[in-house]
N, C-alpha and C positions, 0 to 999 in steps of 0.2 A: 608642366606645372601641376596645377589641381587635376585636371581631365587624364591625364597621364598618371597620377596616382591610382585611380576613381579605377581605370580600365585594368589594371593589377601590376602595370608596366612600374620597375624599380622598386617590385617589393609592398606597394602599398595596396590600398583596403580591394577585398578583391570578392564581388557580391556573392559570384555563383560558390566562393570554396566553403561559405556556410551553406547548410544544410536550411530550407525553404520549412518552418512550421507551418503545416496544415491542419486546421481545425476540419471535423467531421461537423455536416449535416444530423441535426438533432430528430430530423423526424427520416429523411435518405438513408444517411450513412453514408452519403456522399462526401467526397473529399473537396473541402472552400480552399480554395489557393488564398495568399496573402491578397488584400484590396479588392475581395469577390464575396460579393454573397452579404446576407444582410444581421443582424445583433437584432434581438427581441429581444425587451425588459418587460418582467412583468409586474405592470403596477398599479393592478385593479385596487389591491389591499397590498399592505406592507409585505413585502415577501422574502423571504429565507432563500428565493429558488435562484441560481445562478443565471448568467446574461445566457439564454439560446441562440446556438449557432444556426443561421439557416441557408439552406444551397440559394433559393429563389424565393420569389412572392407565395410562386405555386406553392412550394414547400409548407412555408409560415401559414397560408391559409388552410391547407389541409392539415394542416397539423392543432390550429386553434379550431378547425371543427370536427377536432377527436376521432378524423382517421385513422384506421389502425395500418402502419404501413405494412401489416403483415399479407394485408390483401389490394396491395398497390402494386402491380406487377414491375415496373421499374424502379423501385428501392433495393436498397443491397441489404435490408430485412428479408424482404420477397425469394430474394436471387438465394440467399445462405438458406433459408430453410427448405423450399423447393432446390437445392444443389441445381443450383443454374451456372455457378462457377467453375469451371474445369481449374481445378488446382493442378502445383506444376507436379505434384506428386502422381498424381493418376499419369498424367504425362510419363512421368521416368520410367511405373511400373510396367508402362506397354512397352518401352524401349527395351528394358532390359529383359524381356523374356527370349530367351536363347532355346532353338533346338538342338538335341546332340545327334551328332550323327554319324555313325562308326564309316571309317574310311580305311582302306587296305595301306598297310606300313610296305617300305621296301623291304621285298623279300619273304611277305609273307603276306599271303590273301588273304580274303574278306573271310571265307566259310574256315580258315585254318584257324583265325584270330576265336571266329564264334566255338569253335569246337573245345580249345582253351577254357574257352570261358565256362562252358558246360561242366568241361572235367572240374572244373575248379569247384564250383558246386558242388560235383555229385561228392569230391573230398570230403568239403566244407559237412555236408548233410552224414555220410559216415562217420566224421570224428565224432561230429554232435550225437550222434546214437551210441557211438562208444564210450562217449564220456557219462552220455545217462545213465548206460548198463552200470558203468562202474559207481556211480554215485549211487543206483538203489542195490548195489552187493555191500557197497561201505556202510548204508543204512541198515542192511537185515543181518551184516554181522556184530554192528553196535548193539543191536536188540538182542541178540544172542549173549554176546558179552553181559547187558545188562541183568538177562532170566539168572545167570550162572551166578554172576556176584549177588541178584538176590537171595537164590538157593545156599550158596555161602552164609549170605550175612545170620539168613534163620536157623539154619544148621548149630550156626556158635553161638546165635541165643540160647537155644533149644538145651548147647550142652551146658552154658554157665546158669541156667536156668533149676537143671536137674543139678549142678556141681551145689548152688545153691541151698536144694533144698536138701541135698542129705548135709549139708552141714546143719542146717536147723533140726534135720533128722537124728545127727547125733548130740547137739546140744541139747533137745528133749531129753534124749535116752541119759545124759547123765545127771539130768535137773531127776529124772524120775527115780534112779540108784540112791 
C-alpha cells in the first residue's frame, strides 16, 4: 500500500531521486542539509534584509558579533582565500603530466634512430639558410628593378619636358614674325 509507494516500489514517490536543496551557512559557507541548522530574522528595526541561514549557534553568534569569517580558520571563507582546498583540477594536472621517452623500434637502435634525427635537423637548418639567401637576392634585385625604372621614368620626363619647351620655343618665334 502507502509504505510500498513511499520506498519507490510500483513506480511511486521516490525521496532520494530528487535532488536534496542545500542552503549555505551565511557567515561558514558551510553547506545546512534539509532540517539542520538554524533561520535568523532580523527584527531590531523593520528590515529589508532576507531570513539568515546559519550552520550552528556558534555560527549565528560569531556572526552577530561581527566576526570577519575571513580570519576564522575553519570557514570555507578562510579555506578559499588562503587555497586550503585541493581542487580536483590541480589533482588532474599532476596526473597527466607524462615523460617521453625514446625507445629502440624493431630493427633499428636507439643511437640509429637519434642519428635520423640530427640529420633531419641539420636538413631542416640548410634549407632555412637557403631560402634566406634566395629571399635577400629576390629583395636586392627588386631594388635594382626599382633604381632602373626610376632612371626610366626621369629620362621621359626630362625628354617631354624639353619636347615641351621648344614647342613654346617655337610658338614664341612665330608670335614674334
Amino acid at each position: 500500500g502507502i509504505n510500498a509507494e513511499y520506498m519507490g516500489q510500483k513506480g511511486g514517490y521516490h525521496p532520494v531521486a530528487k535532488k536534496m536543496r542545500k542552503d549555505n551557512c551565511v557567515f561558514s559557507g558551510l553547506p545546512i542539509h534539509p532540517g539542520h541548522g538554524k533561520k535568523f530574522v532580523p527584527t531590531l528595526v523593520q528590515s529589508t534584509r532576507p531570513v539568515l541561514n546559519f550552520f550552528t549557534k556558534k555560527t549565528r553568534t560569531m556572526y552577530l558579533k561581527k566576526k570577519n569569517p575571513r580570519d576564522i580558520r575553519w570557514s570555507m571563507t578562510y579555506r578559499r582565500i588562503n587555497k586550503k582546498m585541493v581542487s580536483i583540477e590541480t589533482i588532474r594536472k599532476r596526473a597527466s603530466k607524462v615523460k617521453k621517452v625514446q625507445r629502440p623500434i624493431v630493427g633499428a637502435d636507439l643511437e640509429t634512430i637519434r642519428q635520423k634525427k640530427d640529420s633531419r635537423l641539420e636538413i631542416r637548418s640548410a634549407a632555412r639558410e637557403a631560402a634566406l639567401k634566395e629571399l635577400q637576392a629576390r629583395k636586392a634585385k627588386r631594388k635594382e628593378d626599382e633604381k632602373k625604372t626610376v632612371n626610366k621614368t626621369d629620362k621621359k620626363a626630362e625628354k617631354a619636358a624639353q619636347k615641351q619647351q621648344q614647342k613654346v620655343g617655337k610658338v614664341m618665334k612665330k608670335g614674334n614674325k
